[in-house]
ZADO-30379 format. One record per residue (C-alpha): residue number from 0; residue in one letter; x, y, z. Coordinates in Angstrom, 2 decimals. Example, Ala and Ser with C-alpha at 12.3 -4.5 7.8 and 13.67 -1.06 7.14 Angstrom:
residues 2
0/A/12.30/-4.50/7.80;
1/S/13.67/-1.06/7.14;
This chain:
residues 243
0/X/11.30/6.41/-12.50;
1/X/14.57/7.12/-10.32;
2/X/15.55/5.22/-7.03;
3/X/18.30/3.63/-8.12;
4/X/19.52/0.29/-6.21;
5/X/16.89/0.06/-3.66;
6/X/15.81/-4.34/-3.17;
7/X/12.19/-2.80/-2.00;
8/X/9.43/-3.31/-4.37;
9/X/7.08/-0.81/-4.65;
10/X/3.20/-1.58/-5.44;
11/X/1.01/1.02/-7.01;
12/X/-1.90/1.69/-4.21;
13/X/-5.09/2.70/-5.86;
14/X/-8.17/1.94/-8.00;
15/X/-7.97/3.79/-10.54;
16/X/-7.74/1.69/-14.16;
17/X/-6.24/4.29/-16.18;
18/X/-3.41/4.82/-14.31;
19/X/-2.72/0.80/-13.09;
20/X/-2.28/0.39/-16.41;
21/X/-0.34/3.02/-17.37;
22/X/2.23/1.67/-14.15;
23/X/2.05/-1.67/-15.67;
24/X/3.32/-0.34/-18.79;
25/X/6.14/1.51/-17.87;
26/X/7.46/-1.50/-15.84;
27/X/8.98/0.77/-12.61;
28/X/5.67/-1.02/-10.27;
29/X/6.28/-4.14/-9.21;
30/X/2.37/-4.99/-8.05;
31/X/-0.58/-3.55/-7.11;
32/X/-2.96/-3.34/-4.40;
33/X/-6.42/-2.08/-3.61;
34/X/-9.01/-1.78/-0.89;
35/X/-13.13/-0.73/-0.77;
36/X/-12.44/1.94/0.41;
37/X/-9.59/3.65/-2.89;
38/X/-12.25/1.49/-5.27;
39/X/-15.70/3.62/-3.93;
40/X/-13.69/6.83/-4.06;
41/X/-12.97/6.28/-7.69;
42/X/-16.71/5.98/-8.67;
43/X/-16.43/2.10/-8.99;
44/X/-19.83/0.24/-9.05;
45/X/-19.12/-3.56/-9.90;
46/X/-16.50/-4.64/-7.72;
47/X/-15.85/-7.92/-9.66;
48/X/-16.17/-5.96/-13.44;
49/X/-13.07/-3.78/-11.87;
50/X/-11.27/-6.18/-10.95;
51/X/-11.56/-8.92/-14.02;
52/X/-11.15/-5.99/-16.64;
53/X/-7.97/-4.92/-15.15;
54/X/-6.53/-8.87/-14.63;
55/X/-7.10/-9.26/-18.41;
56/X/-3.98/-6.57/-19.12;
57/X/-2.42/-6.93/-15.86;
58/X/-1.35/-11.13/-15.66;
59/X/1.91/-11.38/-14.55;
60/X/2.58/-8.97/-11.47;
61/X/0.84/-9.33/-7.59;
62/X/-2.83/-7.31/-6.83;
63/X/-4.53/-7.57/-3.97;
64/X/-8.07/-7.10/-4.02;
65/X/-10.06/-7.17/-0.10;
66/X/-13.05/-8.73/0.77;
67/X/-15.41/-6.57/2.20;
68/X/-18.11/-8.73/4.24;
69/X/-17.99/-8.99/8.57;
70/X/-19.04/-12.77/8.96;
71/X/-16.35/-14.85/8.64;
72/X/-18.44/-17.29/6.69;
73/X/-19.01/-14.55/4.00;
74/X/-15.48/-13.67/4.12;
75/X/-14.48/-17.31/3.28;
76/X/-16.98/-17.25/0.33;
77/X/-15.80/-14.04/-1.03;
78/X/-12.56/-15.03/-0.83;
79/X/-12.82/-18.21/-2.88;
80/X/-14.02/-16.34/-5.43;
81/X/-11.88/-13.47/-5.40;
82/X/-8.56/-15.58/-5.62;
83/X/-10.46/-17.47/-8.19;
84/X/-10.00/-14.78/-10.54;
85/X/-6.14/-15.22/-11.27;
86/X/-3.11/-17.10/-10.31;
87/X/-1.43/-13.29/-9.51;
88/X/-4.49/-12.50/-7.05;
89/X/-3.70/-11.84/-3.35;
90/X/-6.96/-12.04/-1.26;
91/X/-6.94/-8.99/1.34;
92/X/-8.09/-10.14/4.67;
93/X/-8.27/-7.34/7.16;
94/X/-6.75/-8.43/10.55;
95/X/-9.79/-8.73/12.72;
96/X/-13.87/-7.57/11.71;
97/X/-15.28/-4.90/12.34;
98/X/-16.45/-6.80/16.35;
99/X/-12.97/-6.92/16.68;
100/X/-12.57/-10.56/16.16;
101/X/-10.02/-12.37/15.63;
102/X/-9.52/-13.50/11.33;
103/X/-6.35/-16.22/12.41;
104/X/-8.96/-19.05/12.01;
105/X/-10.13/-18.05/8.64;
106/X/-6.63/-16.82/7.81;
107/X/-5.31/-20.32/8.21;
108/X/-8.53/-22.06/6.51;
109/X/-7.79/-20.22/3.41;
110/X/-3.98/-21.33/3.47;
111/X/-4.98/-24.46/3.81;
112/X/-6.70/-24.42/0.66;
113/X/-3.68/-22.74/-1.01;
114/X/-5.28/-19.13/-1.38;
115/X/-2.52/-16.50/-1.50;
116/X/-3.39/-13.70/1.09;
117/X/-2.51/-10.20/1.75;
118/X/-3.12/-9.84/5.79;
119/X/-4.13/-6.33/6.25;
120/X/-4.77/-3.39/8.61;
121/X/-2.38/-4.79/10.94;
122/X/-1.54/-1.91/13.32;
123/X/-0.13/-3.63/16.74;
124/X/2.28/-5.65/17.56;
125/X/0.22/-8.80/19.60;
126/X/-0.92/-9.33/16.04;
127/X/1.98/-9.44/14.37;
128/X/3.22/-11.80/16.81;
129/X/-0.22/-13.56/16.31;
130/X/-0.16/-13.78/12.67;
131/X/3.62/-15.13/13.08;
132/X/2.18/-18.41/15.49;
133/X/-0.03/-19.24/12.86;
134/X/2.09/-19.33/9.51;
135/X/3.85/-22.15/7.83;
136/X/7.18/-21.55/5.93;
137/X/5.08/-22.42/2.43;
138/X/2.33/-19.88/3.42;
139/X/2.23/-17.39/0.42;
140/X/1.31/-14.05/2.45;
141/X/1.96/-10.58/2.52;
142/X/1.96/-8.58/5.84;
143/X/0.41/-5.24/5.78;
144/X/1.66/-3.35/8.59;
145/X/-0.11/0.37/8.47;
146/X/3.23/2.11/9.15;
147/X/1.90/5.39/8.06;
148/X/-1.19/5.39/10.62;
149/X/1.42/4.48/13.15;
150/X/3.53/7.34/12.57;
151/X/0.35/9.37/12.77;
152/X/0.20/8.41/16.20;
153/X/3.37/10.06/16.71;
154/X/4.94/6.61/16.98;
155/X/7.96/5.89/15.00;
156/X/7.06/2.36/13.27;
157/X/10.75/1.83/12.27;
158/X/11.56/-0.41/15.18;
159/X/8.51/-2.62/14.41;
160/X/9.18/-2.61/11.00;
161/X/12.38/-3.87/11.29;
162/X/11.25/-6.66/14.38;
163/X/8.85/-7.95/11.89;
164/X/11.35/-8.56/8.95;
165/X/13.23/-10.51/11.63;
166/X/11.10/-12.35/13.35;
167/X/9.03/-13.78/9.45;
168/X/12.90/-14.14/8.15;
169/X/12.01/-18.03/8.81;
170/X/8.89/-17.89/7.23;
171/X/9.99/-17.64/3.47;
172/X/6.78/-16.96/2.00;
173/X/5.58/-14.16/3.86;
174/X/6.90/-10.59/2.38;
175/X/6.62/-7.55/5.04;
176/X/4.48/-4.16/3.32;
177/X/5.54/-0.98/5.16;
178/X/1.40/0.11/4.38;
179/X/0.02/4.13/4.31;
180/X/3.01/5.59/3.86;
181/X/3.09/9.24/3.87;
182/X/5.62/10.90/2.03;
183/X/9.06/9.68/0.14;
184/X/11.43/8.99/2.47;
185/X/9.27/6.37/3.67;
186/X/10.56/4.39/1.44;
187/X/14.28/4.80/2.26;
188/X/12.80/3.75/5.87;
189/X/11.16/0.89/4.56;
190/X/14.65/-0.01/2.42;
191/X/16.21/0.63/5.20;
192/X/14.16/-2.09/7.72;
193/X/14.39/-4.95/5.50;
194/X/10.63/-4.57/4.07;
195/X/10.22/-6.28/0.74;
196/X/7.65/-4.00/-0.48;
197/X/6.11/-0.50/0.08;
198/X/2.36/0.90/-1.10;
199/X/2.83/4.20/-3.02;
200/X/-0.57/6.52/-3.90;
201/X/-0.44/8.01/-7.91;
202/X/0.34/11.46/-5.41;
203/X/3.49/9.96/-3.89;
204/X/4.72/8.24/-7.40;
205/X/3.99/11.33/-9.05;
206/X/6.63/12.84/-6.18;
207/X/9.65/10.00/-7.16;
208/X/10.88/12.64/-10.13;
209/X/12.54/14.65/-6.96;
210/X/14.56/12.32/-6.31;
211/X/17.87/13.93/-5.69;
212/X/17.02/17.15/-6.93;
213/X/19.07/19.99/-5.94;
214/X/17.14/21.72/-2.96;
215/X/18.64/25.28/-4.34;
216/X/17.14/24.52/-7.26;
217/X/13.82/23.30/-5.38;
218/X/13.84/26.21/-3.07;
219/X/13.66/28.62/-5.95;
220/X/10.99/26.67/-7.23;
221/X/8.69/27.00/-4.45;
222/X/9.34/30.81/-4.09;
223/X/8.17/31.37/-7.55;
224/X/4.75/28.99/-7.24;
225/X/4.42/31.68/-4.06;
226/X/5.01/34.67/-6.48;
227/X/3.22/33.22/-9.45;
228/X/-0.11/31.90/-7.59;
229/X/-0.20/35.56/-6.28;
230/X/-0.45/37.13/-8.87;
231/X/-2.91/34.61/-10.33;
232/X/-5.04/35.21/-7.37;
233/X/-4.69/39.31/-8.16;
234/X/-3.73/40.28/-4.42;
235/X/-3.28/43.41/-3.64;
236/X/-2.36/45.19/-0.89;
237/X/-2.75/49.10/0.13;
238/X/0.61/50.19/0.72;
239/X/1.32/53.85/2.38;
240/X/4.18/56.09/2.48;
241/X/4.70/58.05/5.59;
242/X/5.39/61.79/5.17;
């Protein structure tokens, strides 16, 4: 993989086995994370099968694997057992349930008892500032801020990106995730912020190999895949000559 120099680490975002461990192997991914949501997509059917079968290869770098119950008191369960399953496990705990209530009570509960959590679907900035009240220097937590679904907004997420990496400089254990992102130069945005790690789909990895590729070279490219993929297709068009 290119990007040279950049501090950011960037986590493979996905659930698909295969190609974890093939990002494992070549040693450019730094972690991993996952959600319901990437693991139904990919056909998955035992949640906890999934995830133990890829923690037997994959021992020594970050994953985050989510709960996925509403009650609170489910949650808590789930997430026992879920950061049971490896000393590298974040537990995903989405921001608030689906009642829009607030997780800080359970957040801190499982802290408490020394689980390692990935705070997630954070979108605003009350809970940022929320989730900031309630941490302890020795919390070990990652903040997912869903800087791509912010942008979508037609909001630019920079300046809370940045705000966030300075107000949790204090709190040592907490890393800042610039979360959805949508193309590549998010993560020269994220770099550039102070975030300690970006998400990256297998589509935006798979982009990584442009990476200061002459855009002469690239424009000729993309005039060809026109010419090419019309030709493929067998267009035609009726062209007359006037007398």
């Amino acid at each position: 993989m290119p990007l040279p120099n950049l501090k950011i680490a960037i986590f493979a975002d996905g659930a698909d086995k295969e190609a974890m461990l093939k990002n494992y192997k070549e040693g450019f991914i730094k972690g991993f994370t996952t959600n319901p949501t990437l693991m139904a997509k990919a056909g998955i059917a035992d949640y906890q099968q999934f995830a133990e079968s890829v923690l037997a290869v994959i021992r020594d770098r970050p994953i985050s694997f989510e709960v996925f119950s509403d009650d609170f008191q489910e949650m808590e369960k789930q997430a026992a057992l879920i950061g049971s399953w490896g000393p590298n496990v974040n537990v995903k705990i989405p921001i608030t349930n689906t009642k829009k209530e607030s997780s800080f009570p359970l957040i801190r509960r499982l802290l408490d008892k020394g689980l390692k959590l990935n705070v997630t679907a954070v979108l605003t900035q009350e809970q940022i500032d929320g989730l900031r009240a309630i941490l302890k220097p020795q919390d070990d937590v990652i903040l997912s801020i869903f800087a791509g679904r912010i942008a979508d907004t037609g909001v630019d997420p920079m300046p809370m990106m940045a705000k966030a990496v300075k107000d949790y400089a204090s709190l040592k254990g907490t890393k800042v995730l610039w979360a959805s992102p949508r193309e590549v130069l998010n993560i020269y945005q994220a770099e550039a912020c102070g975030c300690h790690i970006i998400t990256a789909t297998n589509d935006l990895l798979a982009k990584l190999n442009l990476f200061a590729k002459d855009l002469s070279d690239y424009s000729l490219d993309t005039v060809k895949m026109f010419y090419n993929d019309a030709q493929k297709a067998g267009f035609r068009l009726r062209v007359f000559s006037k007398a």
